[in-house]
Backbone as a chain_set.jsonl record, in Angstrom:
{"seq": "XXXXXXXXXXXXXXXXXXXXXXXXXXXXXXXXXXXXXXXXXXXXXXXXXXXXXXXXXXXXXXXXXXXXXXXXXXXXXXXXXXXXXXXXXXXXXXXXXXXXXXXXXXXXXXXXXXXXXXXXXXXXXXXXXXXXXXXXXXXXXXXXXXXXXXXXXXXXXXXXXXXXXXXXXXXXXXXXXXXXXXXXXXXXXXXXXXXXXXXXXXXXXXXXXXXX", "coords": {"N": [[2.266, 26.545, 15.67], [3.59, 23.453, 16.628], [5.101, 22.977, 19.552], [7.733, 20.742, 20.107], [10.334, 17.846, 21.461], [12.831, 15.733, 21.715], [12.869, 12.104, 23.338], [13.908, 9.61, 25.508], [12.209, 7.652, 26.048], [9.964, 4.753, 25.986], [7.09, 5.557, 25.679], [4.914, 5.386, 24.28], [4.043, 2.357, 22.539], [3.736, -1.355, 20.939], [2.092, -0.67, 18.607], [-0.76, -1.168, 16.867], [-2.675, -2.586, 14.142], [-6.21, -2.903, 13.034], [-8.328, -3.725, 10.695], [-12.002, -3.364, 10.763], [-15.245, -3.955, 9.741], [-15.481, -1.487, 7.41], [-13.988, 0.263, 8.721], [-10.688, 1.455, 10.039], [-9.135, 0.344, 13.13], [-6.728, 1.534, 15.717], [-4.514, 0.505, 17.674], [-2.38, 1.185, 20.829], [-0.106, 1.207, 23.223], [-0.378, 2.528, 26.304], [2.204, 4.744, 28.116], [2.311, 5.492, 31.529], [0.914, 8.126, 32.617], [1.276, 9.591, 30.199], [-0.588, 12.13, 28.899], [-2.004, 12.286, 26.782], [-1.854, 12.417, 23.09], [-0.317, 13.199, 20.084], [-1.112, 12.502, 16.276], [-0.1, 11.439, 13.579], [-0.214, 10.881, 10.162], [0.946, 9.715, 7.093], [1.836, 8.824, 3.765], [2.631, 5.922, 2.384], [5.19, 5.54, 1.695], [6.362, 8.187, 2.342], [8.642, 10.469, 2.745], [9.463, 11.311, 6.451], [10.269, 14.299, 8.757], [11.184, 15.515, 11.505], [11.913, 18.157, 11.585], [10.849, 19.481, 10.412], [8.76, 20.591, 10.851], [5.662, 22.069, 9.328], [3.121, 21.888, 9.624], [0.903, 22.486, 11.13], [-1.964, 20.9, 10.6], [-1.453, 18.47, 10.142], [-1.455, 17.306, 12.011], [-3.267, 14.969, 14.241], [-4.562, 15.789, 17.384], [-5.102, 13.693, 20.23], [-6.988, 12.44, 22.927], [-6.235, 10.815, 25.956], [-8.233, 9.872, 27.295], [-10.562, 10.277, 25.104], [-9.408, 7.95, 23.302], [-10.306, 5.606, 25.222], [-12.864, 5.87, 25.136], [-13.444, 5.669, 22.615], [-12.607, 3.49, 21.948], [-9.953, 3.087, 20.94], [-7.95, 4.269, 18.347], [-10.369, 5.418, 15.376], [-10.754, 5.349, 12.101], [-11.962, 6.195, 8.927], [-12.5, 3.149, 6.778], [-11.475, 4.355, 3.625], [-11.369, 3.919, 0.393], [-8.378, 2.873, -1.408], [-5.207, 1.774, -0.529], [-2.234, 2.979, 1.117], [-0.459, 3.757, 4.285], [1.239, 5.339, 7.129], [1.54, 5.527, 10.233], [2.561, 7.379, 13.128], [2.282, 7.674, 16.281], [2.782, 9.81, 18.661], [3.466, 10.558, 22.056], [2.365, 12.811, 24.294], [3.559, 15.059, 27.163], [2.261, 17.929, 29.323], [2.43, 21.371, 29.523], [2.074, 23.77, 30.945], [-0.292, 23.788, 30.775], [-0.812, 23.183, 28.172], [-0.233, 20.818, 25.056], [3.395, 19.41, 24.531], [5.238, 17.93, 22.306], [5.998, 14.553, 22.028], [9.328, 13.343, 20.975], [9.939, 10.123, 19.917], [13.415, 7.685, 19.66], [13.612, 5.677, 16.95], [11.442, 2.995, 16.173], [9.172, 1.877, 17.425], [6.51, 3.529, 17.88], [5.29, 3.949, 15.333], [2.966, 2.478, 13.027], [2.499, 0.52, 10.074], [-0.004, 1.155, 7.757], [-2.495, -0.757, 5.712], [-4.907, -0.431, 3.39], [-6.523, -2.174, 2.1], [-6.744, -4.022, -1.381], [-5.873, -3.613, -4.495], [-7.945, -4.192, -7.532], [-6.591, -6.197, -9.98], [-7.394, -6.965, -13.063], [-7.13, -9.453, -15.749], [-6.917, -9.995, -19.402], [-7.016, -12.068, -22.577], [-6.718, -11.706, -26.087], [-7.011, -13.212, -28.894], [-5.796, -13.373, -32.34], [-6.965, -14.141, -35.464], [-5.443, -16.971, -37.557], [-5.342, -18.59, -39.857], [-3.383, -20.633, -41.589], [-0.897, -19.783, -40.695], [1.699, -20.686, -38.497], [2.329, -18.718, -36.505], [0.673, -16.299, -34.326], [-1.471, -13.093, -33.482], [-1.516, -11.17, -30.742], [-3.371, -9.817, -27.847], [-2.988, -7.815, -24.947], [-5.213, -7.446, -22.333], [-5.765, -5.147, -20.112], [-7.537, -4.334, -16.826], [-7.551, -1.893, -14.287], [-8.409, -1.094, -10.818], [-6.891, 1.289, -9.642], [-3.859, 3.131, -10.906], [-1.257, 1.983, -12.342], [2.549, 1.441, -11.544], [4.789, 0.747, -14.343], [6.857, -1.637, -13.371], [5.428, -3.507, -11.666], [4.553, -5.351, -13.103], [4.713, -8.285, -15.016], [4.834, -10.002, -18.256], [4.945, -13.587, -19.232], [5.898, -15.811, -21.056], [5.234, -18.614, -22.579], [5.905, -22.189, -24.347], [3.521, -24.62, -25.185], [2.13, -25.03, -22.705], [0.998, -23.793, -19.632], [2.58, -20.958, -18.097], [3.803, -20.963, -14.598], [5.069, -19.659, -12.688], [6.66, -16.101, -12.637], [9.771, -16.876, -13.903], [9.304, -19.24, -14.937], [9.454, -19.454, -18.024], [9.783, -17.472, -20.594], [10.276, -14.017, -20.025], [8.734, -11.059, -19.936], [8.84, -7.676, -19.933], [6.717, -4.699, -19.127], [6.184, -1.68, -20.837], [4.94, 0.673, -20.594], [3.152, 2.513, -17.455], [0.408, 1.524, -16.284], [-3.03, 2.944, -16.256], [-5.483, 3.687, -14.479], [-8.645, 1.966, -15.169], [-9.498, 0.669, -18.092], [-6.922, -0.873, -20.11], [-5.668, -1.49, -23.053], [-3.245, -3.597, -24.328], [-0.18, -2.616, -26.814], [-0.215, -5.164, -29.834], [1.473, -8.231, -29.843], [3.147, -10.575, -31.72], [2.959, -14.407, -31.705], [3.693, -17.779, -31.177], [1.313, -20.185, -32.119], [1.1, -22.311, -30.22], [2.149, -21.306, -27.775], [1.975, -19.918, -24.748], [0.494, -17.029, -22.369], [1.033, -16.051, -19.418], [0.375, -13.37, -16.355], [2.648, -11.848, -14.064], [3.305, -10.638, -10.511], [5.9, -8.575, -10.24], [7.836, -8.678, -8.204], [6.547, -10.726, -6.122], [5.973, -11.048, -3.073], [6.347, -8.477, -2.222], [4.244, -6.772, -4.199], [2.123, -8.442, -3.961], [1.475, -7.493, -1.818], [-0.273, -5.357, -2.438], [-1.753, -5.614, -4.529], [-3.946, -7.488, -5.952], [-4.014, -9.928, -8.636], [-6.211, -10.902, -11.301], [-7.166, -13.23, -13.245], [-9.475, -13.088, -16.012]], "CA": [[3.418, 25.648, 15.548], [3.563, 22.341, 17.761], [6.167, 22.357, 20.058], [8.35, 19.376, 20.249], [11.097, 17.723, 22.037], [12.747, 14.411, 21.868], [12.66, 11.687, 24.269], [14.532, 8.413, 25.247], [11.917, 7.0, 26.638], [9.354, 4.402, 25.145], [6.311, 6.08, 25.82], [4.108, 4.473, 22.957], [4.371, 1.163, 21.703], [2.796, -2.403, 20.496], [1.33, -0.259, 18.16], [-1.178, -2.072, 15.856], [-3.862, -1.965, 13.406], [-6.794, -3.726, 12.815], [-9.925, -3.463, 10.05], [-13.182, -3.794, 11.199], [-16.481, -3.065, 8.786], [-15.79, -0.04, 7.026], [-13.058, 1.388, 9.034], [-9.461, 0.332, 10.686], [-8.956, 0.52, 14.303], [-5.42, 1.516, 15.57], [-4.547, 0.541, 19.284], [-1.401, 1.214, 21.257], [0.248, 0.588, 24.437], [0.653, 3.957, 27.098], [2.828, 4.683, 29.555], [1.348, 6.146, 32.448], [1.467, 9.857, 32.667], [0.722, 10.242, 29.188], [-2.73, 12.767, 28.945], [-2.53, 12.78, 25.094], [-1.136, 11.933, 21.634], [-0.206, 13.309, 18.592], [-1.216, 11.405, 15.587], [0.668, 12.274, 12.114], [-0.846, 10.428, 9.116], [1.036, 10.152, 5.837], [1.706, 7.97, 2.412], [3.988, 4.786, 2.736], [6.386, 6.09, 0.978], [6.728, 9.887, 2.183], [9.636, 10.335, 4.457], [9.224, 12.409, 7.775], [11.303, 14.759, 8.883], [9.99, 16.189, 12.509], [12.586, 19.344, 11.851], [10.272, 20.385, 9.098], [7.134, 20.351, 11.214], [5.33, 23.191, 8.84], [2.104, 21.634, 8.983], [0.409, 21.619, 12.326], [-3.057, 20.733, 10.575], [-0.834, 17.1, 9.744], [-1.392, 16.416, 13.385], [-4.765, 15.347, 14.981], [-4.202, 15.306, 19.283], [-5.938, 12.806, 20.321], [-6.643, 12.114, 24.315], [-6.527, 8.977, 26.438], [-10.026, 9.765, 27.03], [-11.296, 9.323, 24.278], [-9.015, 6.385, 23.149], [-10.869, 4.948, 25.996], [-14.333, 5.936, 24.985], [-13.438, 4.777, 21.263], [-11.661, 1.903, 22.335], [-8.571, 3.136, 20.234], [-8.31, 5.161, 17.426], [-11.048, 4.798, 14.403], [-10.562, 5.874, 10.961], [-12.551, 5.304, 8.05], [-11.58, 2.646, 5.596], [-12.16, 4.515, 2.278], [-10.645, 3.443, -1.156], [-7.45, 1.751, -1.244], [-3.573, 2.455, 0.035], [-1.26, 2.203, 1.808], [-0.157, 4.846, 4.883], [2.455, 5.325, 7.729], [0.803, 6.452, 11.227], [2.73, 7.743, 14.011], [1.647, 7.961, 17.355], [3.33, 10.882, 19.452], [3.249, 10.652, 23.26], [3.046, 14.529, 24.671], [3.595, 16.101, 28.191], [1.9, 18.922, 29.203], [3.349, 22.49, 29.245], [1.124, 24.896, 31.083], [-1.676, 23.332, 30.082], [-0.437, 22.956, 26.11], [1.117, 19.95, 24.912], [4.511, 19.387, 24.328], [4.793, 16.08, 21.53], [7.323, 14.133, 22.614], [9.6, 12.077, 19.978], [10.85, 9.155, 20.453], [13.993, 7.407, 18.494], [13.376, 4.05, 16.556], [9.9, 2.837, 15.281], [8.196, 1.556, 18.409], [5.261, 4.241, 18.072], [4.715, 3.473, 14.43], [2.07, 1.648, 12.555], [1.959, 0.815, 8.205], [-1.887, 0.6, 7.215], [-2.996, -1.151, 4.307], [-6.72, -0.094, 3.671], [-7.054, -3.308, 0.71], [-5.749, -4.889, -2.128], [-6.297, -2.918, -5.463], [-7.679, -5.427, -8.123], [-6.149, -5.873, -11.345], [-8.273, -8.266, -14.367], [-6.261, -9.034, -16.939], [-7.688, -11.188, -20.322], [-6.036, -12.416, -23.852], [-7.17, -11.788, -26.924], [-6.115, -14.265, -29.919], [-6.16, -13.159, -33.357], [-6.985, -15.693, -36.414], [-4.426, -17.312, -38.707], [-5.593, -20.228, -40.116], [-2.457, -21.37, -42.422], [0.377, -19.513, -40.446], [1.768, -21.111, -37.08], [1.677, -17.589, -35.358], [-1.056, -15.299, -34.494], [-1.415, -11.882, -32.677], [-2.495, -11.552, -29.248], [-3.555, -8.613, -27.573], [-3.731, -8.273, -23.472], [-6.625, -6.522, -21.938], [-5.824, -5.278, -18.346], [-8.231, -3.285, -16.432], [-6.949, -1.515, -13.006], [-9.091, -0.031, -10.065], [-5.979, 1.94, -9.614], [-2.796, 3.574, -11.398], [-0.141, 0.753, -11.682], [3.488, 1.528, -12.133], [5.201, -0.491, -15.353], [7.747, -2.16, -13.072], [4.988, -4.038, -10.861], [4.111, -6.628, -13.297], [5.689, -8.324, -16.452], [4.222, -10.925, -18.626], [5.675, -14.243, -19.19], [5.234, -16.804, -22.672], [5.942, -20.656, -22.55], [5.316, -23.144, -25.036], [2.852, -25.973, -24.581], [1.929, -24.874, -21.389], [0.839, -22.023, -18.863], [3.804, -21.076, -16.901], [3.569, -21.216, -13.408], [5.868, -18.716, -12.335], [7.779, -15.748, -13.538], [10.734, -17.419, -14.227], [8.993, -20.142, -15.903], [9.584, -19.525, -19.284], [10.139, -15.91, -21.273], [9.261, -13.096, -19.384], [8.927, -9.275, -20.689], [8.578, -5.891, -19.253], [5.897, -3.799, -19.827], [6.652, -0.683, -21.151], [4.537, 1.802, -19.894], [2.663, 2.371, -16.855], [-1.067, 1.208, -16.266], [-3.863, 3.57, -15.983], [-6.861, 3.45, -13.75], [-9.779, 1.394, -16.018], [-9.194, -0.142, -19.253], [-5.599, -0.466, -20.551], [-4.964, -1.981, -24.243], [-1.486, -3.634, -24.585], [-0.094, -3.353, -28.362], [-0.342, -6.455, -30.275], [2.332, -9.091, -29.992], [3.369, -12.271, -32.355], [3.373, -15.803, -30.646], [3.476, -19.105, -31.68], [0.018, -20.698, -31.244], [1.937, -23.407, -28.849], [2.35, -20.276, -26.572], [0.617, -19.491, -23.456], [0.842, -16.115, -21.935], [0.481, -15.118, -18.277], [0.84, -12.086, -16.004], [2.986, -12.033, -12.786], [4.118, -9.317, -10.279], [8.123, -8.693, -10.586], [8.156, -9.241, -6.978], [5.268, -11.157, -5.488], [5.983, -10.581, -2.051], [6.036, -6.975, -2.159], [3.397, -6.268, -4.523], [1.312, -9.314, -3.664], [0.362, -6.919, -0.528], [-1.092, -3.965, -2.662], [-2.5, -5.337, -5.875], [-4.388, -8.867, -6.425], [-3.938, -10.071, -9.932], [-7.18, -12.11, -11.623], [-7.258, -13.227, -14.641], [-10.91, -13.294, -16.756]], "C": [[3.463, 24.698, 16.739], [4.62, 22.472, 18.679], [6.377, 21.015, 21.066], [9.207, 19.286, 21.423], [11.44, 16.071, 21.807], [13.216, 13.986, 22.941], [13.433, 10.533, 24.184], [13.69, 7.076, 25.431], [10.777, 6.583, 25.668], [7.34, 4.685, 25.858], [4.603, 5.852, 25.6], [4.687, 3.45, 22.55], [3.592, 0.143, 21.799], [1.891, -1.757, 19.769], [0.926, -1.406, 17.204], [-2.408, -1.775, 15.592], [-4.916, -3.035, 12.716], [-8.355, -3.685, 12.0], [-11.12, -4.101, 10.815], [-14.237, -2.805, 10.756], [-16.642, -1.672, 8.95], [-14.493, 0.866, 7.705], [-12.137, 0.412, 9.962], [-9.137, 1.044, 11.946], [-7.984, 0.799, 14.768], [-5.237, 1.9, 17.037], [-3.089, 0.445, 19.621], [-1.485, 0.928, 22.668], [0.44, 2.14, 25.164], [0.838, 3.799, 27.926], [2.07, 5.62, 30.534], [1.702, 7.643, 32.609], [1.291, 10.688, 31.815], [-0.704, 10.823, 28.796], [-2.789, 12.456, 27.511], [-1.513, 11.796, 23.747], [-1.278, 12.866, 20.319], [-0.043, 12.612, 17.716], [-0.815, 11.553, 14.3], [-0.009, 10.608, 10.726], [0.626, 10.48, 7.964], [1.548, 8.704, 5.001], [2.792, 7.044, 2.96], [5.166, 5.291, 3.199], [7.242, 7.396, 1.114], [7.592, 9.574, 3.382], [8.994, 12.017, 5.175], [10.538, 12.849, 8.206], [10.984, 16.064, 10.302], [10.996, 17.715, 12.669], [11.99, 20.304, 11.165], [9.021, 20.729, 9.378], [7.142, 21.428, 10.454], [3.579, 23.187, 8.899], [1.0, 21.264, 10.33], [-0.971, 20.581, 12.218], [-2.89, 19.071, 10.49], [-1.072, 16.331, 10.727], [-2.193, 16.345, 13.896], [-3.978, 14.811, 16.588], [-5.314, 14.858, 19.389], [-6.125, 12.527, 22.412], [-6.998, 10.762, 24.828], [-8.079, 8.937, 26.686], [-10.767, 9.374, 26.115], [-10.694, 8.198, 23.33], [-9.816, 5.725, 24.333], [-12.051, 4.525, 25.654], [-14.682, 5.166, 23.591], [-12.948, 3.297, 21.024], [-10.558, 1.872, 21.302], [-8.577, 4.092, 19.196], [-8.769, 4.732, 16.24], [-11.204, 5.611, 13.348], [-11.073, 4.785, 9.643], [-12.089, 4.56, 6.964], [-12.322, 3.152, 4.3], [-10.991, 4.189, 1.451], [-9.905, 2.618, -0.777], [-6.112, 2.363, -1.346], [-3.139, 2.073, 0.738], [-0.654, 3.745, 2.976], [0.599, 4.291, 6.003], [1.735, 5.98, 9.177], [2.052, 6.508, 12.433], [2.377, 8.292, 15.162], [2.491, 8.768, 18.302], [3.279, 10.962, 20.675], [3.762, 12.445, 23.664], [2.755, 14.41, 26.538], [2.809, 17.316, 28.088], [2.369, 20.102, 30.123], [2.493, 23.496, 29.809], [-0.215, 24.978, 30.73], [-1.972, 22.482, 28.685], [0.671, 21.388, 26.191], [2.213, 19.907, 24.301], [4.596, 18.101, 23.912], [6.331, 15.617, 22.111], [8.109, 13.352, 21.365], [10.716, 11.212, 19.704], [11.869, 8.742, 19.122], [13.415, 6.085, 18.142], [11.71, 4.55, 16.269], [8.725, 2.12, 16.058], [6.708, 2.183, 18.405], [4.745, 4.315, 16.575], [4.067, 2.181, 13.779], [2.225, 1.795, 10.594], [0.78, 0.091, 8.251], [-1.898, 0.006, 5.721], [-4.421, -1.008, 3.931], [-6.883, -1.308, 2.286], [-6.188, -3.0, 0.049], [-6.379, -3.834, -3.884], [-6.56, -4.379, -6.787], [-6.994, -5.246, -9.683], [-6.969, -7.231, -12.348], [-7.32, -7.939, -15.293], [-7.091, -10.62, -18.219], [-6.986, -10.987, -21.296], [-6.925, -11.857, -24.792], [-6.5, -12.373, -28.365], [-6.469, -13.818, -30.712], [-6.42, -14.52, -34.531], [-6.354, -15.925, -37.16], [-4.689, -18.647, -38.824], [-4.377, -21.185, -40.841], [-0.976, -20.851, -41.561], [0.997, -20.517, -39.034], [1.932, -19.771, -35.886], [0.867, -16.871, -35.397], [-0.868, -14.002, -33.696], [-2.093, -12.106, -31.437], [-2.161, -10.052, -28.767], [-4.37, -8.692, -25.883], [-4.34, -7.334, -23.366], [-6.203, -6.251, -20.7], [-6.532, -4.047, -18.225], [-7.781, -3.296, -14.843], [-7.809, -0.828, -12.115], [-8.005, 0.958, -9.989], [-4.773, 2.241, -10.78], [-2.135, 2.297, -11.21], [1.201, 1.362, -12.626], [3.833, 0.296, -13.254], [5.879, -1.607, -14.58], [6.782, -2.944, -11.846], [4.533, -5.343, -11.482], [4.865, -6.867, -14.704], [4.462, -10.138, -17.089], [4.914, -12.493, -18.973], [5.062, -15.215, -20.325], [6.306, -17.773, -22.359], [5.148, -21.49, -23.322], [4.831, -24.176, -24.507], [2.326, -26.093, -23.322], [1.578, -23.727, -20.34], [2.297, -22.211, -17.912], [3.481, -20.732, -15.918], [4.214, -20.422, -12.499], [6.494, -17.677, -13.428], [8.815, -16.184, -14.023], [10.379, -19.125, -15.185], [8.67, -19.975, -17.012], [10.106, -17.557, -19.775], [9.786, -14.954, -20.845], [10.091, -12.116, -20.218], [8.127, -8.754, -19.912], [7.367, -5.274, -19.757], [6.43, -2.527, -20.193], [5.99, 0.607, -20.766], [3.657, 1.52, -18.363], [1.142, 2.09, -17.224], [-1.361, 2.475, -15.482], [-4.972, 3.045, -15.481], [-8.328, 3.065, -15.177], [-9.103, 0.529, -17.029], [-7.73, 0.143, -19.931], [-5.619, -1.64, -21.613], [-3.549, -2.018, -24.831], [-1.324, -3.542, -26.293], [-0.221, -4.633, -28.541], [0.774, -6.984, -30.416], [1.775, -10.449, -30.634], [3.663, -13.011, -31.846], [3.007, -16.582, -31.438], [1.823, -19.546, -31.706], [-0.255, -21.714, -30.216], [1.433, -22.594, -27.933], [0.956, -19.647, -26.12], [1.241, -18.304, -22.615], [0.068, -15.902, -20.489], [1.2, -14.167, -18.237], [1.532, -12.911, -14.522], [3.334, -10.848, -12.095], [5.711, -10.118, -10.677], [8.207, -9.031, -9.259], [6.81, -9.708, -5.992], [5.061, -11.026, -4.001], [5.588, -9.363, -1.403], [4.849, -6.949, -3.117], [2.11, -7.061, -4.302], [0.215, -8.204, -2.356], [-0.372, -5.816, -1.044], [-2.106, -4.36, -3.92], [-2.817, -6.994, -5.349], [-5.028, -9.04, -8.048], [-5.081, -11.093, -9.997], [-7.559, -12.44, -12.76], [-8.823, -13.613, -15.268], [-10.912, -14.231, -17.83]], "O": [[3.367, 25.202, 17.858], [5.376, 21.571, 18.316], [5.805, 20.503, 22.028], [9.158, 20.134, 22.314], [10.536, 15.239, 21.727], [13.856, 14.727, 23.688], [13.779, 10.187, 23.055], [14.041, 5.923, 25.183], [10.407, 7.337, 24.768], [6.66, 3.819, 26.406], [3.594, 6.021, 26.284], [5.856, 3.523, 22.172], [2.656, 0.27, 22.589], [0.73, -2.056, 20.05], [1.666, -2.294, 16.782], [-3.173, -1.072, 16.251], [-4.505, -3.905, 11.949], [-9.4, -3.621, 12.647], [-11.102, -5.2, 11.369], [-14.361, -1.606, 11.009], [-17.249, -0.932, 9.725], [-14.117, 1.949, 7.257], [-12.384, -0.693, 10.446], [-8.877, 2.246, 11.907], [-7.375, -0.046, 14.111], [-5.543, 2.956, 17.591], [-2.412, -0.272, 18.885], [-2.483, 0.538, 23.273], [1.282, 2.907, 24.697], [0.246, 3.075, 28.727], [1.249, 6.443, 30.13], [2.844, 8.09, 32.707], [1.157, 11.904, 31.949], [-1.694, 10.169, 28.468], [-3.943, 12.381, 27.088], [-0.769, 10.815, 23.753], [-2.327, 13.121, 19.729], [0.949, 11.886, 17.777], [-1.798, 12.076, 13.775], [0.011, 9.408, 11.003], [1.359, 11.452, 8.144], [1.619, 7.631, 5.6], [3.645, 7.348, 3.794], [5.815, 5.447, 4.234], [8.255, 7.732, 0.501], [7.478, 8.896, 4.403], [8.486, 13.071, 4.795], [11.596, 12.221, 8.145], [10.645, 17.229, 10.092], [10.89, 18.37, 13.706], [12.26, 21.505, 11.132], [8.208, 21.106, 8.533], [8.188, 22.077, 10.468], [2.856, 24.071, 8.439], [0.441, 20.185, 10.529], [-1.261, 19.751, 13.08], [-3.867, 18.35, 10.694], [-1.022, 15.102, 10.705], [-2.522, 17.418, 14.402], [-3.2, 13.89, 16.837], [-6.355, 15.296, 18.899], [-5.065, 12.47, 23.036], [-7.74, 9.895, 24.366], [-8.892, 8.095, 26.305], [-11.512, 8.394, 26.135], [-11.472, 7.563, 22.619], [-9.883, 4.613, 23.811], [-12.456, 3.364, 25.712], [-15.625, 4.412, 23.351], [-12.978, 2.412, 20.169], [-10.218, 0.798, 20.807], [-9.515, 4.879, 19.318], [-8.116, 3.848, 15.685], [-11.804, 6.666, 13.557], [-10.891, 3.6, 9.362], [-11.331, 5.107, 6.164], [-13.384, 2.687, 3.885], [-9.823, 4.208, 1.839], [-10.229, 1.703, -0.02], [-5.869, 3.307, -2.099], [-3.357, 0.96, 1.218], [-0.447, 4.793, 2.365], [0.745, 3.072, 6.091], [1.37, 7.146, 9.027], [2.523, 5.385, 12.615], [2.124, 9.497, 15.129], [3.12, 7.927, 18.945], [2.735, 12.064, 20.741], [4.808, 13.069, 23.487], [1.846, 13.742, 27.032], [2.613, 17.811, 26.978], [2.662, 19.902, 31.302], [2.092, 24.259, 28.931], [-0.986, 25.905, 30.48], [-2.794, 21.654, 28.292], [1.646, 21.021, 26.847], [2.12, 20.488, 23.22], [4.245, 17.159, 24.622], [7.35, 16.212, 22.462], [7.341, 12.653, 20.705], [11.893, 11.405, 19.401], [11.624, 9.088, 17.966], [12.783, 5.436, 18.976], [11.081, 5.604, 16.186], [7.632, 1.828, 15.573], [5.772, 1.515, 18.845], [3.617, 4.804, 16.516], [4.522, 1.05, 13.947], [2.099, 2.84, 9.955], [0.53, -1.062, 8.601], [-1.253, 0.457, 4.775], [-5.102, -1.874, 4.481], [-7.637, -0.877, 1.413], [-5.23, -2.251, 0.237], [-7.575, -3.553, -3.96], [-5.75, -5.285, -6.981], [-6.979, -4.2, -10.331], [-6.899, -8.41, -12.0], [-6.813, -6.869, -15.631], [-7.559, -11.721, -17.926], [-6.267, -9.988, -21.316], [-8.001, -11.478, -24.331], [-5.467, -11.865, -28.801], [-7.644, -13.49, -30.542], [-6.054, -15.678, -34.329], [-6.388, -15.01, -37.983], [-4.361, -19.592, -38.106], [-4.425, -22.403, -40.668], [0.036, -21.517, -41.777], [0.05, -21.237, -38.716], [1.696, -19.873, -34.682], [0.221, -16.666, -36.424], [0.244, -13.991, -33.167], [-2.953, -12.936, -31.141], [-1.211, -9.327, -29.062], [-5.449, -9.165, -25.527], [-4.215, -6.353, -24.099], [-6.24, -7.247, -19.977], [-6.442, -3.048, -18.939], [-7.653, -4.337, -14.199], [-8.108, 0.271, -12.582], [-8.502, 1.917, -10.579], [-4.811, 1.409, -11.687], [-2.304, 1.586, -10.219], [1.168, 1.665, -13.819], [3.347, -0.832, -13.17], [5.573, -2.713, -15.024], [7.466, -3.048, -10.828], [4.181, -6.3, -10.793], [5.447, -6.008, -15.365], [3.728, -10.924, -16.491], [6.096, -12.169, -18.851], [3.844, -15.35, -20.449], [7.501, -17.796, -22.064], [3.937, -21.609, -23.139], [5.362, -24.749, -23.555], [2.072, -27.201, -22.849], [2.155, -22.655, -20.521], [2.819, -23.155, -17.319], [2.578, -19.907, -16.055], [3.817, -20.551, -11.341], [6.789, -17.962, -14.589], [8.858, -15.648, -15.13], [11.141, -19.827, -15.849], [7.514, -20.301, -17.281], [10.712, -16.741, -19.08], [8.646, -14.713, -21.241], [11.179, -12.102, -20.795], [7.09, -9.123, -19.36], [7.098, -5.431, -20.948], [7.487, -2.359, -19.585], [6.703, 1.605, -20.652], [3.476, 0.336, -18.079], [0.697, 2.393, -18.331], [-0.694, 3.022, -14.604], [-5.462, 2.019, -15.952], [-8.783, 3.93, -15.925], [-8.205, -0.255, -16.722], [-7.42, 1.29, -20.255], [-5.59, -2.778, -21.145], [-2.89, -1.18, -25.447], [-2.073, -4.175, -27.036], [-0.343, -5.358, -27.554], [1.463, -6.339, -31.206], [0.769, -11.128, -30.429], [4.718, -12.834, -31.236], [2.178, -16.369, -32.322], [1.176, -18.797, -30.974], [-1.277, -21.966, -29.578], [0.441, -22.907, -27.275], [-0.137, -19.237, -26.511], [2.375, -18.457, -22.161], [-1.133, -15.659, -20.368], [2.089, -13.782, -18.997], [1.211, -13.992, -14.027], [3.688, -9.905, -12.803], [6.262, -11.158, -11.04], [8.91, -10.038, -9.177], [6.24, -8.925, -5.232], [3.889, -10.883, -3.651], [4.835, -9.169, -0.449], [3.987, -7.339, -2.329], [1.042, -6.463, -4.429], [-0.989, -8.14, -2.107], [-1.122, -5.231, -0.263], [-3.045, -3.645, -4.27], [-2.106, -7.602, -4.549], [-6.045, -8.547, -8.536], [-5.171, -11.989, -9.158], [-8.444, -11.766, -13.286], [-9.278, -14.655, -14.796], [-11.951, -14.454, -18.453]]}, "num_chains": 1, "name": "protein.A"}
């Protein structure tokens, strides 16, 4: 079991993170005095809760030494995500360290290891005498994609240029990793269908949309 303690003092900070071929680099600022670090890893999205430590294996100690020798800390970039690193400044206790933990977010870092791609393509059905036709989207995902990350949007006479430029709709289920076949929808043959995220800001940083 690690033992802790918290601290007022800023110990760690200017943390930051930087790819370089194949793996992302992650350099901080220390205060003097500090021999070591505890380094906690986990998903964006997972909250921490340092009352629950249960997991000492969660924590690699790391020493200024070899941040020195590595020139920071180097971790390989595999696949694609998104993670939350905390850097721990410890004291030492009889030899043992003691993590220290600070309040606020000074000693944290969010990684992005890449952009997950998404292809997405039409498919038009034939109606020679009617004025609408079927259409059927094709999206293929390196990754899982929730429903609520992208929506499609139909405008006559024209590609729309934004979500909000013209009719947008929801998807209804989530995307699966590879090939995903939307049911078939009726459209005019005026109508032009793109894809957009629901919030391009935010999801712009995890997925890159390309249409085929």
């Amino acid at each position: 079991m690690i033992k802790w303690e918290e601290t007022t003092e800023l110990a760690i900070k200017d943390v930051v993170c930087q790819l370089q071929e194949g793996e992302y680099v992650i350099n901080w600022h220390w205060a003097e005095g500090v021999p070591c670090v505890y380094v906690h890893r986990s998903g964006y999205d997972e909250p921490f809760d340092v009352n629950r430590i249960d997991d000492e294996a969660a924590f690699k100690l790391y020493t200024r030494e070899e941040y020195k020798a590595n020139k920071g800390l180097r971790e390989k970039n595999e696949g694609i995500g998104r993670y939350t690193y905390r850097i721990f400044p410890c004291r030492l206790e009889n030899g043992k360290p003691v993590m220290l933990v600070p309040a606020g977010e000074a000693h944290i870092v969010h990684v992005r290891t890449g952009k997950a791609k998404i292809y997405y393509s039409f498919k038009r059905g034939r109606s020679w005498f009617s004025p609408y036709q079927s259409l059927q989207i094709r999206i293929f995902s390196e990754i899982p994609v929730p429903k609520d990350v992208l929506c499609y949007v139909k405008k006559e006479g024209s590609p729309p240029t934004a979500k909000d430029d013209g009719t947008q709709y929801a998807f209804i289920r989530d995307l699966q990793a590879g090939v995903n076949l939307l049911p078939e929808i009726e459209i005019r043959k005026k109508d032009v269908i793109r894809l957009f995220f629901t919030d391009g800001k935010k999801y712009g940083e995890w997925y890159e949309l390309i249409p085929e």
